[in-house]
N, C-alpha and C positions, 0 to 999 in steps of 0.2 A: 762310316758316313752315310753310306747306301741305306743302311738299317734306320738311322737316325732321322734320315728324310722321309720315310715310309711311315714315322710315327708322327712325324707332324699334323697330317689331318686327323689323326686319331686323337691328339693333344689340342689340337681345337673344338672338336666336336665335345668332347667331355668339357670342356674352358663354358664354351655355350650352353653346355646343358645345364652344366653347374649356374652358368649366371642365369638360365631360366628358370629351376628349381628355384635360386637365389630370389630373384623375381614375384614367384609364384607365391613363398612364401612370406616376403613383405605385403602382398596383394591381401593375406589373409588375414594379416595383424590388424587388432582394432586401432592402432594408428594410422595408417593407410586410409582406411575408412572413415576417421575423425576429419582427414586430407581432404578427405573427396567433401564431405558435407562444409566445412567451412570454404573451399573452392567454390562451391554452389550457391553459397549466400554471397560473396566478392560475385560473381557472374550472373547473379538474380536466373538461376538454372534449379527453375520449381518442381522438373519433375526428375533430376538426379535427385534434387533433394527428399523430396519423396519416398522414392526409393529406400532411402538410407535412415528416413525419418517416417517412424510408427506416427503421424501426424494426429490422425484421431483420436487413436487409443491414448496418446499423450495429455492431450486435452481433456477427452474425457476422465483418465484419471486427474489431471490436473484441478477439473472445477469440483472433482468427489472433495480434494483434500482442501484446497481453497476455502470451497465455499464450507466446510466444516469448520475450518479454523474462524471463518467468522458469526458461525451461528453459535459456538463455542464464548466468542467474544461477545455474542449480544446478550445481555442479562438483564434488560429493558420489561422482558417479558417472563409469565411463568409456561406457560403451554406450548413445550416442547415440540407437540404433536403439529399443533398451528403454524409454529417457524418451522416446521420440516416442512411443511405442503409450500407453505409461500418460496420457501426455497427452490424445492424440485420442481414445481409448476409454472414459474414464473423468473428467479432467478436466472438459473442451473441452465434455460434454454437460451433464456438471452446472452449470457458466459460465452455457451460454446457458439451461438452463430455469429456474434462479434469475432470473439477470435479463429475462430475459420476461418472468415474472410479477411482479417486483417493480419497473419502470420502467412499467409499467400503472397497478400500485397507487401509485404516487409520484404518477403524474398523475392520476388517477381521487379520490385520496382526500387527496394533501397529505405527504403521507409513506408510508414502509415499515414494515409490521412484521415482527416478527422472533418465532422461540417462546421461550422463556424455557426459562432452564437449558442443559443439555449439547445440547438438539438441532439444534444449527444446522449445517449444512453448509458447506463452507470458504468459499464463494462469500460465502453468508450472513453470516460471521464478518465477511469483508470489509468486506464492504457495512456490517454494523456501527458495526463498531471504527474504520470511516473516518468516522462522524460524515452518511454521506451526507443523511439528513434534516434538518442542518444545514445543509448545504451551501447558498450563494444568489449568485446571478449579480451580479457586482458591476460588470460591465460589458461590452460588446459591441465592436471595430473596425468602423471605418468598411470595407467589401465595398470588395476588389480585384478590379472586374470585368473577364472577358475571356474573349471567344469562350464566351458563353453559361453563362460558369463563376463563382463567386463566393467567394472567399475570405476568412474572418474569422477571428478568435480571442476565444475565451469567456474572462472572466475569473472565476472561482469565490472567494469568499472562505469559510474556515469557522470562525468565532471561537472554536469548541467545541477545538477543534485548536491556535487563533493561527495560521495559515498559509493562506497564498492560491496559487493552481495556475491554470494557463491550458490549453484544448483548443481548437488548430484545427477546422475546421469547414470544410465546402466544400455553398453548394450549387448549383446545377444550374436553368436556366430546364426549363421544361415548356411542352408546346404551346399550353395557354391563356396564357403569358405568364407564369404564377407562377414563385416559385421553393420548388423541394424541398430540404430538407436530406439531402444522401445519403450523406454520409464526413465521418468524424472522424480526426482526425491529434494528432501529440504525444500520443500514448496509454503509449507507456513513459516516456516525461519525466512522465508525470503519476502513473504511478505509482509510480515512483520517489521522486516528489516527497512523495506520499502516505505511502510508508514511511518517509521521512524523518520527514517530522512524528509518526507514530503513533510512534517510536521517540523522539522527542524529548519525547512527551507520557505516555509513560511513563517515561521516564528522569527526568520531573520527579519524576514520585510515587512513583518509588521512590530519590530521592535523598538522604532524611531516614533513611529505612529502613538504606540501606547505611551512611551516616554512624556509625549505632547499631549496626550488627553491626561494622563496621571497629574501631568505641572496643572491641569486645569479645575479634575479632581482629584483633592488631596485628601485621602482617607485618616484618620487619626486615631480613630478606635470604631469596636462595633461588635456588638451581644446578641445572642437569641434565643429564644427559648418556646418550647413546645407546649401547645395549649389543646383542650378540646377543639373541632373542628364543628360537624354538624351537631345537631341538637340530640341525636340519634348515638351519637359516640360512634359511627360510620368512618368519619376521616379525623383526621387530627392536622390544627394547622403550626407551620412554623413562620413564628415574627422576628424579624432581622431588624436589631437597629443600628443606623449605618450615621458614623460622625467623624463629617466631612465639611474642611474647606474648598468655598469651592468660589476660584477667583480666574479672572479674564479680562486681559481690554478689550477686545471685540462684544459687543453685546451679543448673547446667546438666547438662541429659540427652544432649543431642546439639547437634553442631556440620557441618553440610552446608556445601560449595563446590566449589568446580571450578577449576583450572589453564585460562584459556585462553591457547592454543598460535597465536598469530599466522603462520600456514604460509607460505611463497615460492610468489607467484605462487597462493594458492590460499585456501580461506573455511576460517577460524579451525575449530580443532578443540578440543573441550574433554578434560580429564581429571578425572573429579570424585571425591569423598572424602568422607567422612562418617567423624565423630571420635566416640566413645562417650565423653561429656566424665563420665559421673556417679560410675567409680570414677577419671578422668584428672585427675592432678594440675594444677593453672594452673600460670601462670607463664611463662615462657621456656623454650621446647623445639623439638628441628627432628623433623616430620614429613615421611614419605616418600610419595608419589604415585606408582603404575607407570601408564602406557598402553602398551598393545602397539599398534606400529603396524602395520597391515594394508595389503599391499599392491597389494588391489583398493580400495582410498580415498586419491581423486587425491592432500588436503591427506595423508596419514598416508607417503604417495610419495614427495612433495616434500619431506619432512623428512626422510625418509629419503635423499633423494639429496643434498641442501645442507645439511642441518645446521639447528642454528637458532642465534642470540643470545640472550643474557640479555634484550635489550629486548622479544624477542619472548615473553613469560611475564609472563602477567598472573594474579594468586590473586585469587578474587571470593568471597568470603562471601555465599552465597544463603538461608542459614534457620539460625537459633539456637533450639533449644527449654528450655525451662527444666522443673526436677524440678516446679515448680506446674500444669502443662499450658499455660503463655502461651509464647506464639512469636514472633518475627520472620520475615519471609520474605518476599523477593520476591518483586514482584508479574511474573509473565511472561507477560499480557495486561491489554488495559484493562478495567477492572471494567465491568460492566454499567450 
């Protein structure tokens, strides 16, 4: 018994080392550290977060890949050289000093704000109209570790939207044992992702809207066909004719829309119109639409070199004003 009582502090001390070793090494797993950083955003605690968040180097990789994936998607233009500069010079700074300061204020305060009315910068708009201070982590992957490296996926849900999106994530052991989060990945899938939804969530609200200018114009057919442009053989234009009833009991001022032009190989081009409806009689009648196509604009090119389809010719009715001052009109951003 005497022997057996002598080993009891010996049997604790090893019990506590064990549970600090135990400890020590949860302390070092990149879960642990996932702990600490989503505690910091719950506690608006800017500089644990810090700590644990490679902040700049994130971002700046972030606006590399971003703003690629949208110069990628502008095909507006031919001179590469040109959309790089407007990008790096002008973009690329505005990107990252927006989001400096407003991924600060996300964790410092709970959210972003933003100024009201026209003054917000594009970044801003973004950030906006994406619902970001809605945004909430709806879950985290179990870390694929290896050789000091940790890789996970964020899952984001944002209900203001309907739509959920995921960002990889990588982080990195440190010489005290922790783990930093230092690169983010799936950054154009997310924002891709992100366009989609903002487009789907405007396409809601403004789906009542079109329904009501469409009962007012009623499309029933409509051809067009490609002719010389200048005299020079310079451009070449395209004539749209558009037959359409077009009926209302409100007496109408004006009637706005656009022909869009589904291009080969290239991003839709519009031709738009506007009808002075107050001395226009209703009724059934075909109207004509020109665009000149130009041939420094890749999509106005490509039509010009293939041609198009009937399928490719879509008529949108964007705004109806009536002689009382009440309107219709698409909404072509999401309201504040």
């Amino acid at each position: 018994m005497k022997k057996l009582l002598l080993l009891i502090p010996f049997v604790i001390v090893g019990l506590l080392a064990g549970l600090y070793g135990a400890y020590r090494y949860y302390q070092t797993m990149p879960g642990q550290s996932l702990k600490t950083i989503r505690t910091s955003i719950s506690e608006h605690d800017w500089e644990t977060f810090r700590r644990y968040v490679e902040v700049d180097a994130i971002l700046q990789a972030a606006a590399d890949d971003l703003l690629m994936e949208k110069m990628n998607q502008d095909k507006s233009v031919y001179s590469m050289q040109q959309l790089t500069e407007t990008y790096e010079q002008q973009v690329r700074p505005e990107f990252l000093q927006v989001t400096q300061k407003r991924v600060q204020e996300y964790i410092e305060k709970g959210r972003m704000s933003f100024p009201q009315g026209q003054g917000l910068s594009p970044t801003e708009r973004w950030l906006k109209q994406g619902e970001f201070n809605a945004m909430t982590i709806s879950g985290i992957s179990k870390p694929i570790v290896q050789h000091g490296e940790a890789d996970i996926v964020i899952n984001f849900t944002n209900p203001d939207l309907k739509a959920s999106f995921e960002i990889g994530a990588r982080l990195v052991q440190q010489a005290d044992g922790t783990w930093k989060l230092t690169e983010l990945s799936k950054l154009p899938e997310f924002s891709r992702a992100m366009e989609k939804a903002l487009a789907a969530k405007l396409d809601r609200l403004n789906t009542p809207i079109r329904q009501e200018m469409e009962s007012v114009f009623q499309v029933q057919d409509l051809r067009a066909e490609i002719t010389q442009g200048d005299e020079y053989g310079f451009s070449e234009l395209l004539r749209v004719w558009i037959r359409a009833d077009i009926k209302s009991e409100k007496p109408m001022a004006q009637i706005t829309g656009r022909v869009r032009i589904e291009a080969p190989e290239a991003e839709d081009t519009f031709a738009p119109f506007v009808l002075d409806m107050a001395y226009k009689p209703k009724g059934v009648q075909t109207i004509t639409v020109d665009k000149v196509l130009n041939p420094f604009v890749r999509s106005d090119v490509k039509i010009m070199h293939k041609g198009l389809k009937k399928s490719a010719l879509h008529v949108e009715v964007t705004g109806v004003t009536y002689l009382d001052g009440t309107s219709l009109q698409l909404l072509t951003e999401l309201p504040e």
